[in-house]
N, C-alpha and C positions, 0 to 999 in steps of 0.2 A: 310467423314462427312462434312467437308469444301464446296468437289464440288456438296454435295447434296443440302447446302444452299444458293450456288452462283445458281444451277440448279432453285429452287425454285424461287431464286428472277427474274431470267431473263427468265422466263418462261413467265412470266406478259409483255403483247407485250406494254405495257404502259411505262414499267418503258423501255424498248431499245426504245421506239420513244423517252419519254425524254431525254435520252441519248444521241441520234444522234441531236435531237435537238438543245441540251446547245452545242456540237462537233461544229455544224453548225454555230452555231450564234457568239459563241467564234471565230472560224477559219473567217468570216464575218468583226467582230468589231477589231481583230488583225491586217487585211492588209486593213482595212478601208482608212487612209492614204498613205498607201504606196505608190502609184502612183499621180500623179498630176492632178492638175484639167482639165478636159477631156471637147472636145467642147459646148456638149449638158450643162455642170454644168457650164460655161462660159458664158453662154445662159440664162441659169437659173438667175446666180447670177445677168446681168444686165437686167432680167424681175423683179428683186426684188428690184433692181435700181431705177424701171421704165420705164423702155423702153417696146416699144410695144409689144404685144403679137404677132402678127401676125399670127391670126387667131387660135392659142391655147387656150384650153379649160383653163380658169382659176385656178381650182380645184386646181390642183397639186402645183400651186405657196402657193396658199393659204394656204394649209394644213401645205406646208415648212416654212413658215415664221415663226410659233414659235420656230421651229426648229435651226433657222437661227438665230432668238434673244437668244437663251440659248446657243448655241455654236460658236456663229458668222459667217463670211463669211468664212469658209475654208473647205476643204474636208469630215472631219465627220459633221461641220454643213449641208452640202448639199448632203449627201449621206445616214443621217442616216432614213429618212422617208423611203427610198428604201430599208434598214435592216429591217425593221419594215415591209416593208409589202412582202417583203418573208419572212420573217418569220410567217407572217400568212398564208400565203400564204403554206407553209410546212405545217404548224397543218393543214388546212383547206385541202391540200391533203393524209394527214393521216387519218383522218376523214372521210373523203367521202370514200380512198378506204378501209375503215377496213370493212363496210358493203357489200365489193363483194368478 
């Protein structure tokens, strides 16, 4: 009876993408931290300084900066725009292949 309703719910390929999703994003924002700031986020932090772009597309700075004022200069403020867009980046490839 039990695994006929566990059967039922996980039958819905909806409810295991969300599933693997919250897995993903949790497993993501857990070792967000862990490691230290890496050359390219070095990079970053003094474009958001000021320092020259050198020849880099704006965008990305841009996007981070609020980012940057709510969490300030440290590793999840400078990493979490990159969670965020794989994680759309995930739904938007669920999405595309659920139609093939």
């Amino acid at each position: 009876m039990l695994l006929q309703k566990v059967y039922t719910i996980f039958k819905n390929r909806y409810v295991i993408a969300i599933i693997f999703l919250l897995i993903f994003l949790i497993s993501r924002l857990i070792f967000l931290e862990a490691k230290d700031i890496w050359i390219d986020e070095g990079h970053t932090y003094l474009v958001l300084h000021g320092a020259p772009l050198f020849n880099l597309p704006p965008l990305y700075f841009e996007l981070l900066r609020p980012f940057v004022f709510l969490f300030g200069y440290t590793p999840f403020g400078l990493r979490i725009l990159s969670v965020i867009a794989d994680v759309i980046y995930v739904v938007t490839l669920f999405l595309v292949t659920k139609e093939l």
